[in-house]
MIKOLVEX-202389 format. One record per atom (N, C-alpha, C): x, y, z. Coordinates in steps of 0.05 Angstrom, whole numbers, padded with zeros to 5 digits, always signed. Atoms other than C-alpha are relative to their C-alpha. Example, Ala and Ser with C-alpha at 12.3 -4.5 7.8 and 13.67 -1.06 7.14 Angstrom:
2
+00018-00024+00000;+00246-00090+00156;+00018+00024+00000;-00016-00024-00001;+00273-00021+00143;-00015+00022+00014;
***
This chain:
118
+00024+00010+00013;+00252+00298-00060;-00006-00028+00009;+00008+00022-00007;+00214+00248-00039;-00003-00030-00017;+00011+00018+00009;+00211+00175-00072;-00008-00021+00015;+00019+00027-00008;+00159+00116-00065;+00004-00017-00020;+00007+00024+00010;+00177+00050-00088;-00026-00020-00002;+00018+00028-00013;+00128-00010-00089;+00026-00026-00011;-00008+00020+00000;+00147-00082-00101;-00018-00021+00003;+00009+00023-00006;+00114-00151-00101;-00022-00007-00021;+00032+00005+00013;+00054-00149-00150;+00003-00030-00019;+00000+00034+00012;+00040-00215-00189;-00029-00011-00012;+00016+00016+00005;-00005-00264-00217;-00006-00021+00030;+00009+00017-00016;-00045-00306-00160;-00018-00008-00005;+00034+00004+00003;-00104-00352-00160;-00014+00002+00017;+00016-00002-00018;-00165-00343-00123;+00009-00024+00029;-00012+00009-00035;-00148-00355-00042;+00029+00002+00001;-00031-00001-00009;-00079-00348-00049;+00007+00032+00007;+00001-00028-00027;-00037-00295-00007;+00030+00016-00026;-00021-00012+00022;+00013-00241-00047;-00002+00028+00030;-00016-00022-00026;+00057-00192-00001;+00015+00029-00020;-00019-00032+00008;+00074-00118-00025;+00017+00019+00019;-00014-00021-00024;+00127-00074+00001;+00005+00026-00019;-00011-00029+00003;+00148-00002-00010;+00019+00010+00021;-00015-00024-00010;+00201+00045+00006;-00002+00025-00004;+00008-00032+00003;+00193+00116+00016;+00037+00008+00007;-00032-00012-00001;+00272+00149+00009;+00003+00030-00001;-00008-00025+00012;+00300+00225+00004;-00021+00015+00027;+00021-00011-00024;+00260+00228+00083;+00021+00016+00023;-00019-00005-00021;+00289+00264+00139;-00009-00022+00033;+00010+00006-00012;+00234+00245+00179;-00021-00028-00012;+00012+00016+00009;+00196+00183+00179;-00029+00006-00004;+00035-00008+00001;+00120+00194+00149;-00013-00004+00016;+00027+00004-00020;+00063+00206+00187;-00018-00025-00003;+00018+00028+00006;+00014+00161+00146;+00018-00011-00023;-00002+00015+00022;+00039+00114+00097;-00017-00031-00003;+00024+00006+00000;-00018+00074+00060;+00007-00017-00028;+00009+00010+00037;-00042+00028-00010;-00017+00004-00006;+00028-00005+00008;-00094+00051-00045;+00004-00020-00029;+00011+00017+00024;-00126+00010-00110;-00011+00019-00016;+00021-00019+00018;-00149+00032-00180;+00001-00024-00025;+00003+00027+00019;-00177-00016-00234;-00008+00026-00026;-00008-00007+00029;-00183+00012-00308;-00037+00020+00007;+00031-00024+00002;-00245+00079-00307;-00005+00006+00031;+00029-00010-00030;-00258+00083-00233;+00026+00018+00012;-00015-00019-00023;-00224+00123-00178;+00024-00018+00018;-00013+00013-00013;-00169+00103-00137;-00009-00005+00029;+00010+00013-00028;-00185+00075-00069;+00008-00006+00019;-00023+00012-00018;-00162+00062-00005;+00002-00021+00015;-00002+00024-00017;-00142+00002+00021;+00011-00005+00022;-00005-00002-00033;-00103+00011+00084;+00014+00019-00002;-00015-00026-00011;-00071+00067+00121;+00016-00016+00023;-00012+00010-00031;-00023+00056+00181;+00013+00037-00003;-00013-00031-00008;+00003+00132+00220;+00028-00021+00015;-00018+00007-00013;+00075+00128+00253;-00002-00019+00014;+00001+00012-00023;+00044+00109+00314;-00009-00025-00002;+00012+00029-00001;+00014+00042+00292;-00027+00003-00004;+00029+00003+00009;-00061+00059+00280;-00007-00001-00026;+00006+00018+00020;-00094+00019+00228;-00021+00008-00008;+00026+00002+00008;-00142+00035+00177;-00005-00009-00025;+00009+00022+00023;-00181-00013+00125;-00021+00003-00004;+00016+00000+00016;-00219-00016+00067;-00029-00020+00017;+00013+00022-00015;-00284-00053+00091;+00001-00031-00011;-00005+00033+00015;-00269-00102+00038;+00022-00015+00000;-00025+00015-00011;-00206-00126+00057;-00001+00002+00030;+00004+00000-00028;-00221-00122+00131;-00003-00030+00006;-00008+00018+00001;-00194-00185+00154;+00012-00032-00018;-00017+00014+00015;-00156-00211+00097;+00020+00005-00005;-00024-00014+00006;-00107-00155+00089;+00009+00010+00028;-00013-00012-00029;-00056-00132+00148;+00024+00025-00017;-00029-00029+00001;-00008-00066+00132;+00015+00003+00029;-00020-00005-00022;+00051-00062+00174;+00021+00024-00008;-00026-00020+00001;+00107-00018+00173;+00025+00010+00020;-00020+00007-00012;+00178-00007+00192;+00008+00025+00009;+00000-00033-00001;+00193+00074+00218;+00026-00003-00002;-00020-00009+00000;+00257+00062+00224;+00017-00005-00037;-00008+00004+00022;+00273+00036+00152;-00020+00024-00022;+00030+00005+00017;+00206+00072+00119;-00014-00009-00013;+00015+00024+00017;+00182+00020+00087;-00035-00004+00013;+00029+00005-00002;+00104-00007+00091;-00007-00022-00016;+00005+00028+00022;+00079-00075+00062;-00025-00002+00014;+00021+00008+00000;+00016-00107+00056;+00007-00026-00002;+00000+00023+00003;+00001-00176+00065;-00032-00007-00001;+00022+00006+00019;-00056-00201+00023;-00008-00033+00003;+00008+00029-00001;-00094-00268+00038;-00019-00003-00007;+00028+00006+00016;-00152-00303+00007;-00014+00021-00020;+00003-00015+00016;-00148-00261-00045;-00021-00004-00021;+00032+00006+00015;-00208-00254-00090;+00010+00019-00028;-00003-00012+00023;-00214-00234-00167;-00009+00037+00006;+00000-00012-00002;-00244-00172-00147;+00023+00017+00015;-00026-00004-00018;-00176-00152-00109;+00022+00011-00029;-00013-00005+00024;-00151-00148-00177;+00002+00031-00009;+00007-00026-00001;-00127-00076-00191;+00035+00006-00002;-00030-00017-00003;-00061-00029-00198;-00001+00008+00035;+00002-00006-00027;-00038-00016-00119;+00022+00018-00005;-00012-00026-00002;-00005+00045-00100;+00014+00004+00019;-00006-00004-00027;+00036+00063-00040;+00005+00031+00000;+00003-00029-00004;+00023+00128-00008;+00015+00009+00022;-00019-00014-00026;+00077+00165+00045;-00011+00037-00007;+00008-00044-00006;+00053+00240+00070;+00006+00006+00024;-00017-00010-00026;+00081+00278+00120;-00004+00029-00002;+00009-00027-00004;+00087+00353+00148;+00031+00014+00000;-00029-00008-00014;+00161+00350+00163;+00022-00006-00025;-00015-00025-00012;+00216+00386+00146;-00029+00018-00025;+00020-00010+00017;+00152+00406+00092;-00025-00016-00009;+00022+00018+00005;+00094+00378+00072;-00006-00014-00025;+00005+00016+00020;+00085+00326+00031;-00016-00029-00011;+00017+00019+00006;+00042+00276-00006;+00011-00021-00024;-00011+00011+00023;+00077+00223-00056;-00009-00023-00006;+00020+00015+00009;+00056+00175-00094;+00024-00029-00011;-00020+00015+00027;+00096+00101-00129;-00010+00000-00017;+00001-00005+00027;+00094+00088-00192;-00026-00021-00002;+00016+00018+00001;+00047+00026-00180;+00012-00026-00007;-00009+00018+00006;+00043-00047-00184;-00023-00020+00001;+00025+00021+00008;-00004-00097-00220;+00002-00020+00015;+00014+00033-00011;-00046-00152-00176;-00025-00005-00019;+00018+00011+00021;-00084-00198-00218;-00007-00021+00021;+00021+00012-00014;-00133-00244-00181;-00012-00028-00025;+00026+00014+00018;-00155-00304-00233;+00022-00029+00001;-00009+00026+00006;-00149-00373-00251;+00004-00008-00019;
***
């Protein structure tokens, strides 16, 4: 069975930088995509970056050049690094690992509150 940690969430004030990480455990294989998506209180969850094995990068348009997702294949881990962070940024973040191998799967963490204010 698959688990997804997160880690890092916090209180920041506007422009300041806050770093999340996740572990994905219970893998044989390291995930295809692992991703953060956002969800603030009534709306939908959202996605904010993707990274696949291979290193290809994909971003929200609203964090497009403030946020970078990296990731480690050999550990499975995935972090975000968050700069000039804005009240709107404010939100529960999620870390997403999916894969095909040895079955297919889609998992989810539990989440982890960013707050954005002064």
């Amino acid at each position: 069975q698959v688990q997804v940690v997160e880690s890092g969430g916090g209180l920041v004030q506007p422009g300041g930088s806050l770093r999340l990480s996740c572990a994905a455990s219970g893998l044989i294989f390291s995930p295809a995509v692992m991703g953060w998506y956002r969800q603030t209180p009534g709306k939908q969850r959202d996605l904010v970056a993707t990274i696949t094995h291979g290193g290809s990068t994909n971003y929200a348009d609203s964090v497009k050049g403030r946020f970078t997702i990296s990731r480690d294949n050999a550990k499975n881990t995935v972090s975000l690094q968050m700069n000039s962070l804005k009240p709107e940024d404010t939100a529960v973040y999620y870390c997403n690992a999916r894969g095909r191998l040895p079955q297919p799967y889609d998992d989810w963490g539990q989440g982890t509150q960013v707050t954005v204010s002064s």
